[in-house]
C-alpha positions as YAML, in Angstrom:
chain: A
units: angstrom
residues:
- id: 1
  name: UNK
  ca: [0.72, 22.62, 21.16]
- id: 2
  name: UNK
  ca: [-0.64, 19.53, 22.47]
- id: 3
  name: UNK
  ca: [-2.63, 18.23, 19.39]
- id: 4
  name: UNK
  ca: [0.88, 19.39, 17.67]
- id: 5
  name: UNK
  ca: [2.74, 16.72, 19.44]
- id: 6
  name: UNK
  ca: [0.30, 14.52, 19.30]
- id: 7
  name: UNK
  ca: [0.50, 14.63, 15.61]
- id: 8
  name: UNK
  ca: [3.69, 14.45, 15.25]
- id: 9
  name: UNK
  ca: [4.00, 11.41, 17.60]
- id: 10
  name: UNK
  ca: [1.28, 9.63, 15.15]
- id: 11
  name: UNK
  ca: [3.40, 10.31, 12.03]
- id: 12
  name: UNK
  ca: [6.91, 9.11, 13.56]
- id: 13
  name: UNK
  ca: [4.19, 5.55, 14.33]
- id: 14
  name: UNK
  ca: [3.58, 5.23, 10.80]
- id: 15
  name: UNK
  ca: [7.01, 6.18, 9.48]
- id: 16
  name: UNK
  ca: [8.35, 3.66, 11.41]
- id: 17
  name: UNK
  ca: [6.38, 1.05, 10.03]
- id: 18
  name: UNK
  ca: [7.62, 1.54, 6.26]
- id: 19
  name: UNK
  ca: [11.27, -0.53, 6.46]
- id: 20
  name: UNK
  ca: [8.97, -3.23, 8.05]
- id: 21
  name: UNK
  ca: [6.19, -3.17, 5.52]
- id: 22
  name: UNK
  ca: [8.28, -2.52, 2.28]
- id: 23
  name: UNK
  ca: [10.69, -5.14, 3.52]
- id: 24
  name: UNK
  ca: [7.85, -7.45, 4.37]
- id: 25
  name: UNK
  ca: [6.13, -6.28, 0.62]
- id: 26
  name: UNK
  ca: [9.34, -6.89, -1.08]
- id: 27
  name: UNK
  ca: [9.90, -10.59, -0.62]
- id: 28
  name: UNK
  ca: [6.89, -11.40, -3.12]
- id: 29
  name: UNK
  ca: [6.61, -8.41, -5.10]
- id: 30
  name: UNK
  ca: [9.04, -6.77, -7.52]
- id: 31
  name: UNK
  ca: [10.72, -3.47, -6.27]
- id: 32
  name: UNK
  ca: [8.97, -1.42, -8.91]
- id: 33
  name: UNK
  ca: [6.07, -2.71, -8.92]
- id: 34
  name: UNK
  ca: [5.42, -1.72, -5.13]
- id: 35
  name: UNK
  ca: [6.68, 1.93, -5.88]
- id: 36
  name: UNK
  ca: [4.87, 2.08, -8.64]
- id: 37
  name: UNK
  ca: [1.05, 0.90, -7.19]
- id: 38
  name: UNK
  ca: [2.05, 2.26, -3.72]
- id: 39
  name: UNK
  ca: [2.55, 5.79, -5.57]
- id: 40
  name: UNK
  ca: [-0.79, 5.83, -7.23]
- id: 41
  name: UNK
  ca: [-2.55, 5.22, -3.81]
- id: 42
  name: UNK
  ca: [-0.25, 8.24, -2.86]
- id: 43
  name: UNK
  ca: [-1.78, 10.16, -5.47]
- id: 44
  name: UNK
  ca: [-5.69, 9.12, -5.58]
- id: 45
  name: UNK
  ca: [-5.46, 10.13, -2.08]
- id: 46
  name: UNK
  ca: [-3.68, 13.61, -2.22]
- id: 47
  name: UNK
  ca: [-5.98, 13.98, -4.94]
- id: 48
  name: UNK
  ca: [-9.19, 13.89, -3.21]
- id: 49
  name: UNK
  ca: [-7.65, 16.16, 0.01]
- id: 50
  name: UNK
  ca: [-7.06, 18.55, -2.68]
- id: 51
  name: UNK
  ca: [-10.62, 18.61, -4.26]
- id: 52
  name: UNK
  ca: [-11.72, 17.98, -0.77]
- id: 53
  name: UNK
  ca: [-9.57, 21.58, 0.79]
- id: 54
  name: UNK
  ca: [-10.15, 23.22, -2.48]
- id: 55
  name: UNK
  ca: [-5.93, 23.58, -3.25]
- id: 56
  name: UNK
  ca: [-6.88, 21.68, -6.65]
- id: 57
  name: UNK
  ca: [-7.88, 25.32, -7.77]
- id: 58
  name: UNK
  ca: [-4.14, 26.23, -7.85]
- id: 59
  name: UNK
  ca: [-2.91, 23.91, -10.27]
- id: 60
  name: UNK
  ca: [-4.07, 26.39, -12.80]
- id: 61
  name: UNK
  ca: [-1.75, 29.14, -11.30]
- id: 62
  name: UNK
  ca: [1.06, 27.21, -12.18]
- id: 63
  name: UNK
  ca: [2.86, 27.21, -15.97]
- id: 64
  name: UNK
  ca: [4.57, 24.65, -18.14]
- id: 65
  name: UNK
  ca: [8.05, 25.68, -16.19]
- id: 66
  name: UNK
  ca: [7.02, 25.25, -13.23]
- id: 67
  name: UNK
  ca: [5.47, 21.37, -13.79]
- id: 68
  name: UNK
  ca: [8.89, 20.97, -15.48]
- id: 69
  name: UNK
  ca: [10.42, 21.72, -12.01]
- id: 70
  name: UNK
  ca: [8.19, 19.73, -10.15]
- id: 71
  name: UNK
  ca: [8.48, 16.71, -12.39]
- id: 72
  name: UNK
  ca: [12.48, 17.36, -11.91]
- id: 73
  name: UNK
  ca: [11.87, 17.40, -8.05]
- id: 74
  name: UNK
  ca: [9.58, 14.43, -8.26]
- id: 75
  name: UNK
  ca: [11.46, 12.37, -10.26]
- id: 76
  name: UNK
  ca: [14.89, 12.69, -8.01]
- id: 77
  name: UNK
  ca: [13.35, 13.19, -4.79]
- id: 78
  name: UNK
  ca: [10.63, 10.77, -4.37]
- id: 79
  name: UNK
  ca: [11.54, 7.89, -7.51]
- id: 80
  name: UNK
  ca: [15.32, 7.79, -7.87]
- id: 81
  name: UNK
  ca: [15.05, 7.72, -3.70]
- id: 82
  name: UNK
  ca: [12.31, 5.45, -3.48]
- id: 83
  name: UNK
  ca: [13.95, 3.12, -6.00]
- id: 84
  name: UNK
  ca: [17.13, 3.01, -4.85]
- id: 85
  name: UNK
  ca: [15.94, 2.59, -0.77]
- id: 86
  name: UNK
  ca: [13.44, 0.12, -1.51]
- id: 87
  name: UNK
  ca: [17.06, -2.09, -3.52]
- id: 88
  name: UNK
  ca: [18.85, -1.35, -0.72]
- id: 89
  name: UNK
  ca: [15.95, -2.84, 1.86]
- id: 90
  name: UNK
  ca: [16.18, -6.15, -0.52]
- id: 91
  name: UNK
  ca: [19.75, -6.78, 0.12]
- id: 92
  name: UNK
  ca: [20.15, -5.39, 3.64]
- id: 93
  name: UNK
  ca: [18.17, -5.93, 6.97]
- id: 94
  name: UNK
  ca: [15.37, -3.51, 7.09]
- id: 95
  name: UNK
  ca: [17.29, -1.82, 10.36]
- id: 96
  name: UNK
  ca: [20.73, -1.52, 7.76]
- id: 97
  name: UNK
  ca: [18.62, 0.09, 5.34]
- id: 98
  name: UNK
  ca: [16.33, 2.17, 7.81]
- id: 99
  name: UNK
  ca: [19.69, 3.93, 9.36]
- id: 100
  name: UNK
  ca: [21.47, 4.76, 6.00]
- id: 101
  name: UNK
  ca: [18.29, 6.60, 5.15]
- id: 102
  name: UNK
  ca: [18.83, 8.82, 7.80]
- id: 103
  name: UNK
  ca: [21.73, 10.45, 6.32]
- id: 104
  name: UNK
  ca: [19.93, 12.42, 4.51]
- id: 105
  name: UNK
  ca: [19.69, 15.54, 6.67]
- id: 106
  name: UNK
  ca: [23.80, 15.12, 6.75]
- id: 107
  name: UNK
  ca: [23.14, 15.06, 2.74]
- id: 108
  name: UNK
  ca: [21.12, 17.86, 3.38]
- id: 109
  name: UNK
  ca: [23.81, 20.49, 5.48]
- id: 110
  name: UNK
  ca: [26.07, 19.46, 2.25]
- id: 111
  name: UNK
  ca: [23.69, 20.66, -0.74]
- id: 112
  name: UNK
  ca: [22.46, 23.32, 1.72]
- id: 113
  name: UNK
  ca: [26.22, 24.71, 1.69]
- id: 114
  name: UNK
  ca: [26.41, 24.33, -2.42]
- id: 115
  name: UNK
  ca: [23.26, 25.14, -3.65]
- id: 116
  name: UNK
  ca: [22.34, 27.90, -1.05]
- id: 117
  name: UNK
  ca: [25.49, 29.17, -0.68]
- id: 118
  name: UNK
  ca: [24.96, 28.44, 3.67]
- id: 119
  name: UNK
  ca: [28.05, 28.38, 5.40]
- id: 120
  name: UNK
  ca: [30.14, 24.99, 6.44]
- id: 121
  name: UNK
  ca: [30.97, 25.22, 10.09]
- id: 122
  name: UNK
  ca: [33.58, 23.34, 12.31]
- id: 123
  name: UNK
  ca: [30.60, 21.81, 13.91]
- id: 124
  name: UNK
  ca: [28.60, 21.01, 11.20]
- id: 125
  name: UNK
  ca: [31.44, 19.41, 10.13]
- id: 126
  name: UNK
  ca: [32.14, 17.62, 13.11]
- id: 127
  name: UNK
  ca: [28.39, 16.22, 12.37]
- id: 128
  name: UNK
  ca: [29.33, 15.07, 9.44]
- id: 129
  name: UNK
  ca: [32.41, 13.12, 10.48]
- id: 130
  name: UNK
  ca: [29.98, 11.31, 13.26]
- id: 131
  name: UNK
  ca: [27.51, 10.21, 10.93]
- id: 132
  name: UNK
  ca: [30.10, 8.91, 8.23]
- id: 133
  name: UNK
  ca: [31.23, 6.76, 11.22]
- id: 134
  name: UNK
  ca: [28.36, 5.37, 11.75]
- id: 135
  name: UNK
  ca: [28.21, 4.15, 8.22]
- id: 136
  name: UNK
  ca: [31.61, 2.81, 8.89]
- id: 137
  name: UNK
  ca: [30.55, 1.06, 11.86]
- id: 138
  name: UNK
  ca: [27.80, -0.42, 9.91]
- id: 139
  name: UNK
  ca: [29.28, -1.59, 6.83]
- id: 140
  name: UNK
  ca: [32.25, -3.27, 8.06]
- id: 141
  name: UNK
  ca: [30.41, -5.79, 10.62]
- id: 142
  name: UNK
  ca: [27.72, -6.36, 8.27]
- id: 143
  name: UNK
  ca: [29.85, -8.70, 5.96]
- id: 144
  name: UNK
  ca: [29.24, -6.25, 3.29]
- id: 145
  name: UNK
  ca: [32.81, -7.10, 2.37]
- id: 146
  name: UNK
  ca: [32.58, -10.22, 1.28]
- id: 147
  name: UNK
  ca: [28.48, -9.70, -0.41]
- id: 148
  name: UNK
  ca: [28.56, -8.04, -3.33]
- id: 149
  name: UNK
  ca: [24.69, -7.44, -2.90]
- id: 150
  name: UNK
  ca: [25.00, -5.99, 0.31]
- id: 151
  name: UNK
  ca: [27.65, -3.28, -0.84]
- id: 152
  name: UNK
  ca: [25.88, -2.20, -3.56]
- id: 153
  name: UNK
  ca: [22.63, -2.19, -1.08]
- id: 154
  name: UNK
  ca: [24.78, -0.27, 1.21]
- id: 155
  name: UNK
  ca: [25.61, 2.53, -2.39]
- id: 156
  name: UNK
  ca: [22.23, 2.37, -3.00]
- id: 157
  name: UNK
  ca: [20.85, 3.49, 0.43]
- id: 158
  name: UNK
  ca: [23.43, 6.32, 0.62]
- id: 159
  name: UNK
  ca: [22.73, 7.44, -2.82]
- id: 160
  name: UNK
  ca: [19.51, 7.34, -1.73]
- id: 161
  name: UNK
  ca: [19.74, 9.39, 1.60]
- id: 162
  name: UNK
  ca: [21.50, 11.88, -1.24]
- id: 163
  name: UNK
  ca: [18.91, 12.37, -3.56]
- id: 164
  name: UNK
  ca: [16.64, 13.00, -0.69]
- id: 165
  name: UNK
  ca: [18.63, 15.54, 0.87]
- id: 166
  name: UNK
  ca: [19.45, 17.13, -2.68]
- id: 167
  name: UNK
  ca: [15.47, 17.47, -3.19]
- id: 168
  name: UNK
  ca: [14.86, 18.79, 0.38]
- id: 169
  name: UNK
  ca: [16.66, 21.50, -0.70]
- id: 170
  name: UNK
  ca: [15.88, 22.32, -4.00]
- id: 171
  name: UNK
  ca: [12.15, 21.94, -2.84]
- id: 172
  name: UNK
  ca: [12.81, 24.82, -0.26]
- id: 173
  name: UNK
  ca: [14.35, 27.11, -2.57]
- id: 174
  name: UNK
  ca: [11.12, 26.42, -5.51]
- id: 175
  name: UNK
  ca: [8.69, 26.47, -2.39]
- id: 176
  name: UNK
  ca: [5.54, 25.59, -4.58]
- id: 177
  name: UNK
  ca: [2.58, 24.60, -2.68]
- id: 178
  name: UNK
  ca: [3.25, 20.94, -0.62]
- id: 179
  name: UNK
  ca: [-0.08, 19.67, -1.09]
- id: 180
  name: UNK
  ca: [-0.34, 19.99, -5.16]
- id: 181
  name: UNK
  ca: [3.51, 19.48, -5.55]
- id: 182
  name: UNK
  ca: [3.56, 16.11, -3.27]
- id: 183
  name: UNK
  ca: [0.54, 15.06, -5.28]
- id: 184
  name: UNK
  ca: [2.60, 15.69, -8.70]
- id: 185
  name: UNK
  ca: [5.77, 14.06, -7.38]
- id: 186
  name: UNK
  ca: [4.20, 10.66, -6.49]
- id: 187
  name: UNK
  ca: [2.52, 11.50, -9.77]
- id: 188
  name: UNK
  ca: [5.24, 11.51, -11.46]
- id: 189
  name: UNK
  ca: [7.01, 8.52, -9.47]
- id: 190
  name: UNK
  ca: [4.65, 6.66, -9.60]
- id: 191
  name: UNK
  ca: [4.03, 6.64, -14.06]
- id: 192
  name: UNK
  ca: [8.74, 6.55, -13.97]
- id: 193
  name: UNK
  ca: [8.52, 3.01, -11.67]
- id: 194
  name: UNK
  ca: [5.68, 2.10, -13.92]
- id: 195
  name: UNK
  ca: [7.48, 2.43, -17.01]
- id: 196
  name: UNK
  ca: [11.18, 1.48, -15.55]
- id: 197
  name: UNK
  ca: [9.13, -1.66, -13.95]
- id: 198
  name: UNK
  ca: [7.44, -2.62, -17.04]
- id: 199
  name: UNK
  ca: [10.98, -3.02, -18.70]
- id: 200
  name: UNK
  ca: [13.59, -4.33, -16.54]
- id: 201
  name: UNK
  ca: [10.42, -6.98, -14.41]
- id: 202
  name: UNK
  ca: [8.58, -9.66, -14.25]
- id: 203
  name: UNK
  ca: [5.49, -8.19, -13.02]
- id: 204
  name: UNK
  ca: [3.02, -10.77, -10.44]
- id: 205
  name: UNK
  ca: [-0.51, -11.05, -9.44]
- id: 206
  name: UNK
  ca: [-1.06, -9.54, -6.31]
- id: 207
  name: UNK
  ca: [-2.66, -11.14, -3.87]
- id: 208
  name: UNK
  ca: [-5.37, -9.80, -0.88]
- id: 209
  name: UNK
  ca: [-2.85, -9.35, 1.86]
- id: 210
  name: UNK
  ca: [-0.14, -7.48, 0.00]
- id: 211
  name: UNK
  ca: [-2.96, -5.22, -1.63]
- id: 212
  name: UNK
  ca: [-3.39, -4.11, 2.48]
- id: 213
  name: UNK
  ca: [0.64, -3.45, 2.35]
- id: 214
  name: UNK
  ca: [0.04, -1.63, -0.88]
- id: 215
  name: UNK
  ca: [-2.83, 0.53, 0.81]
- id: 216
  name: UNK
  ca: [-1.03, 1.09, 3.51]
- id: 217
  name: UNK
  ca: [2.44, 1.91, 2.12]
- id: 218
  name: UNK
  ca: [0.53, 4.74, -0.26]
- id: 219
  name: UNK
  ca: [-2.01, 5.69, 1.70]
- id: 220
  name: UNK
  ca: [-1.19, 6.10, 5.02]
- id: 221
  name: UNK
  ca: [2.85, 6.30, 4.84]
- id: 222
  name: UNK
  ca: [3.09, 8.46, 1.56]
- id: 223
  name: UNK
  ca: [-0.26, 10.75, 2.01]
- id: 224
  name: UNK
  ca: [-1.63, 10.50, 5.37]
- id: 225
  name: UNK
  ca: [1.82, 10.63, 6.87]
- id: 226
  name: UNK
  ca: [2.55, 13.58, 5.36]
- id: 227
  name: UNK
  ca: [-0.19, 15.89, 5.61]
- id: 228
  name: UNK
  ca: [0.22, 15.11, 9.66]
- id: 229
  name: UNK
  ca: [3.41, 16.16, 10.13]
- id: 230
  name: UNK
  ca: [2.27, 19.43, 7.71]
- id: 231
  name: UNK
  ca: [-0.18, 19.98, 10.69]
- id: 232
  name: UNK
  ca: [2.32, 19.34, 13.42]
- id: 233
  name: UNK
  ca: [4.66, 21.99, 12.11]
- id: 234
  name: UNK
  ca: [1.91, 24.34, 11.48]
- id: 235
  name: UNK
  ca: [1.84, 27.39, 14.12]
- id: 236
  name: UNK
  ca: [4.83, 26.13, 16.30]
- id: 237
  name: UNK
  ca: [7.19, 28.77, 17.58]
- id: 238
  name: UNK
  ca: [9.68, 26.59, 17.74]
- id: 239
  name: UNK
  ca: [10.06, 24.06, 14.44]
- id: 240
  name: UNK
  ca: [13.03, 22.11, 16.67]
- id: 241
  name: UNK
  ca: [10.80, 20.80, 19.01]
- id: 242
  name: UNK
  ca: [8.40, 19.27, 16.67]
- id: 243
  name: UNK
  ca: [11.25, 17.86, 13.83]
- id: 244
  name: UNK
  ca: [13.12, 16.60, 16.48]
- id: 245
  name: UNK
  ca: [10.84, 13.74, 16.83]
- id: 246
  name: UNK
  ca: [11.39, 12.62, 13.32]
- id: 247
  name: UNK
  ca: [14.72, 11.05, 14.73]
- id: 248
  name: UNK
  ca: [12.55, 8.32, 16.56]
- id: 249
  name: UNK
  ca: [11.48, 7.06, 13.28]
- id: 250
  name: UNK
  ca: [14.84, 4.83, 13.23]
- id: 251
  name: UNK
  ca: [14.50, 3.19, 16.78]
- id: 252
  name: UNK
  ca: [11.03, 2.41, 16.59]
- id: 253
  name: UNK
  ca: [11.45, 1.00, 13.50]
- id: 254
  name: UNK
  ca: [14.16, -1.06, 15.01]
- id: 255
  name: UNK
  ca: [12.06, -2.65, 17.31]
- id: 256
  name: UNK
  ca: [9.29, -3.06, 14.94]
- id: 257
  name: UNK
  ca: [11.37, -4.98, 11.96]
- id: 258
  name: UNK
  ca: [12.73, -7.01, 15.39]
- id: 259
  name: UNK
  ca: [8.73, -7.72, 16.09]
- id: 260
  name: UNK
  ca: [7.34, -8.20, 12.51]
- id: 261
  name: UNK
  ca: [10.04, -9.57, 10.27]
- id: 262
  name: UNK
  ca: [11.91, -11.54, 13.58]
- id: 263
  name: UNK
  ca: [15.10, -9.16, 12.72]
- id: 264
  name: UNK
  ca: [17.79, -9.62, 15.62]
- id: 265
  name: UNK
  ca: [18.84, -6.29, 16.67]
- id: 266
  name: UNK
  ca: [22.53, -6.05, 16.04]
- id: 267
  name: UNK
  ca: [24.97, -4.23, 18.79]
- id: 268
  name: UNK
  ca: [26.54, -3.17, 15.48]
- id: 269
  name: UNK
  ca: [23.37, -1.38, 14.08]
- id: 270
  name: UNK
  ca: [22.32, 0.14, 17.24]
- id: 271
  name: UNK
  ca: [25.64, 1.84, 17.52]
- id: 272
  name: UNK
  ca: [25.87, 2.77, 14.03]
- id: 273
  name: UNK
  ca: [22.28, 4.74, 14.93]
- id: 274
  name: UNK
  ca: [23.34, 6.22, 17.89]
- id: 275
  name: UNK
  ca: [26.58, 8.27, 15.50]
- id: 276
  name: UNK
  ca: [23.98, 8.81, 12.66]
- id: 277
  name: UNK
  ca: [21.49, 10.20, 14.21]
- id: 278
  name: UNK
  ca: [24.33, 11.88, 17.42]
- id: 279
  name: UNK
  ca: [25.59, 13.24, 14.62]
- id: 280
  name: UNK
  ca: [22.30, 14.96, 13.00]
- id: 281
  name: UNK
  ca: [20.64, 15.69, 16.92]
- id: 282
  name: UNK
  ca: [24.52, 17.84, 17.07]
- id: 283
  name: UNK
  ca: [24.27, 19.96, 13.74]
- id: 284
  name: UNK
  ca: [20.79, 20.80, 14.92]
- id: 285
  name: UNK
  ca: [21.67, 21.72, 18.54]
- id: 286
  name: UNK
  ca: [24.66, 24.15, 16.76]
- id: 287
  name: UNK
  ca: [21.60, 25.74, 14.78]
- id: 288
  name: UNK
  ca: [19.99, 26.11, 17.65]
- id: 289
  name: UNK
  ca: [22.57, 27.63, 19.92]
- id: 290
  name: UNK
  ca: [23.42, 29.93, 16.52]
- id: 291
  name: UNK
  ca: [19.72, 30.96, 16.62]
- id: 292
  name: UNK
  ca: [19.83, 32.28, 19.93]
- id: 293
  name: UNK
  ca: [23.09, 33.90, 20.03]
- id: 294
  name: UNK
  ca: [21.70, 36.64, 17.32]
- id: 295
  name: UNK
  ca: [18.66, 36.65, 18.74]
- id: 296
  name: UNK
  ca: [21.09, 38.24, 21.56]
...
């Protein structure tokens, strides 16, 4: 359980760091252009665990159907939310941007209830309504108003959180393996930036530093990251304990956009969090108390 946490603990770290990085990345390098580069490391590196674990073996178990669903997954869950996030962390402050992410698990109880037919509760509701607050909270004292930029950054990070939560679930009912399926979605992310990039940008020449962002951002955030918290979760009794501490992704990252990109923390934004994520620590706490009470 210990090297569980510890895990865990390591990927929240690096999760926290993306806002930061991508926001830092973003300033010199078209938005495409990241996602697309950053999603090839992704994939050269998922690659070789693969060979490396033997799962590359299984991509001959899957058919022409089932590639068709992952691309589908891929190209809504990881590009379509990578694309839109990354436009909403170049109009907003990486701390705006980093807490409408985190709607997603709301966005997630909501396609949970349509596409798996689960059933909308008073409380779940009552989730709902706190985390729409906090987007509230955070849009009207960020002079989003009176920026046209910074409302449509503010659309694009929501649409964003949706498309996450939308994929969550459709990846949960398909269930394919996580190791070859994450490597085919940043596949596929990574070739849809790559053409999208090559026709709405101007393309530049990247330069030493932001190749370390790139490495980073790919590497350790989309592949490393991941396979982490795949070994955190794995053989815990109770899954609670270990996703919980996915909800300190947005405070750390706070406090490292405050220490790396000089961002003042806003009363506004810390609020805002506190509803968002109050909101999502609530719905889970209802599961949890459900849990029990059949267990009963």
């Amino acid at each position: 359980m210990k090297k569980n946490y510890t895990f865990a603990l390591i990927t929240v770290s690096i999760w926290s760091t993306m806002a930061a990085v991508v926001k830092k990345m973003l300033s010199d390098i078209p938005n495409l252009e990241a996602l697309s580069i950053s999603s090839f490391f992704a994939v050269a590196f998922l690659l070789i665990i693969n060979i490396k674990n033997g799962n590359i073996k299984k991509l001959n178990t899957y058919s022409l159907k089932d590639y068709s669903v992952m691309g589908g997954l891929g190209f809504v869950g990881l590009f379509l939310y990578s694309a839109l996030y990354y436009y909403g962390l170049a109009n907003l402050t990486s701390q705006e941007a980093c807490i409408l992410n985190y709607l997603w698990p709301i966005m997630l109880v909501i396609f949970s209830c349509i596409i798996l037919k689960e059933k909308m509760t008073v409380m779940k509701a009552f989730a709902m309504i706190c985390s729409f607050v906090g987007i509230i909270i955070l849009s009207t004292g960020s002079g989003a108003l009176t920026s046209g930029n910074k409302i449509f950054g503010i659309i694009s990070c929501i649409v964003a959180a949706a498309c996450y939560g939308l994929f969550s679930v459709l990846n949960k009912k398909y269930d394919y393996d996580q190791n070859i399926s994450m490597m085919i979605f940043w596949l596929v992310t990574g070739v849809c930036a790559l053409i999208a990039g090559l026709i709405t940008e101007e393309w530049v020449m990247i330069k030493g530093v932001e190749w370390i962002g790139m490495i980073w951002l790919g590497v350790v955030v989309d592949g490393l990251a991941y396979l982490l918290w795949a070994l955190a979760l794995k053989g815990v009794d109770n899954t609670a304990k270990i996703a919980n501490l996915a909800f300190l992704t947005p405070f750390l990252s706070l406090i490292i956009s405050a220490l790396v990109l000089k961002e003042k923390i806003a009363t506004r934004s810390f609020v805002a969090l506190v509803f968002i994520i109050g909101g999502i620590l609530l719905q889970n706490l209802c599961e949890l108390l459900l849990q029990k009470k059949r267990k009963v």
